[in-house]
N, C-alpha and C positions, 0 to 999 in steps of 0.2 A: 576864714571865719572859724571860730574856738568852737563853734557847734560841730560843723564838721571834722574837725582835727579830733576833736573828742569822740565823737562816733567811731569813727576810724580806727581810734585806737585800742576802741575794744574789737575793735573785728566786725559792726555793727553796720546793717544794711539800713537804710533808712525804714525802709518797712518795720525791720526791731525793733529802731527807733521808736518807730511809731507806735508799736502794740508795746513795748515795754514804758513809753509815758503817755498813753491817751489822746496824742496829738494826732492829727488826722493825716494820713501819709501826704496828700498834696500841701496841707500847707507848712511840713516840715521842706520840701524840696523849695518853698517860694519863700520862707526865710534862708535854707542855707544859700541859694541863688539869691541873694540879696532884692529881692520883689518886695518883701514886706516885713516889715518889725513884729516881732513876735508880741503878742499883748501878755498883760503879765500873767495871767492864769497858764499860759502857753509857757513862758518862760520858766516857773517854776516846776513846771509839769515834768519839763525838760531838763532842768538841774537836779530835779529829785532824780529821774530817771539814770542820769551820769553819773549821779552821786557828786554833784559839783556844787558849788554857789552860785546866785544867778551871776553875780557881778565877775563871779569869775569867767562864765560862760558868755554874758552879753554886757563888756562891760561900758560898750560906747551905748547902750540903751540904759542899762543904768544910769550910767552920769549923766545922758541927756534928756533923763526922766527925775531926774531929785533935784 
């Protein structure tokens, strides 16, 4: 998953994750465990956070939301 590869690449625990975009540490672990689709206020939260695009970050949610 591009979430996690991204995380990683900054050196980035999920917990960072989580305090650096607002998303709540359990359900950053049950989207990158593949549990559940991030809804978009989540996604965005999250590409702002990477500094990414969402579509770059989620792009099979993307295209299977447009």
């Amino acid at each position: 998953m591009r979430l996690t590869d991204e995380r990683k690449k900054r050196g980035w625990s999920k917990s960072e994750l989580s305090r650096r975009s607002g998303v709540a540490l359990p359900e950053i672990c049950r989207i990158e465990g593949g549990k559940i689709y991030p809804y978009p206020g989540w996604r965005r939260k999250l590409a702002a956070a990477l500094e990414v695009s969402e579509e770059e970050l989620f792009p099979e949610v993307v295209r299977k939301n447009a």
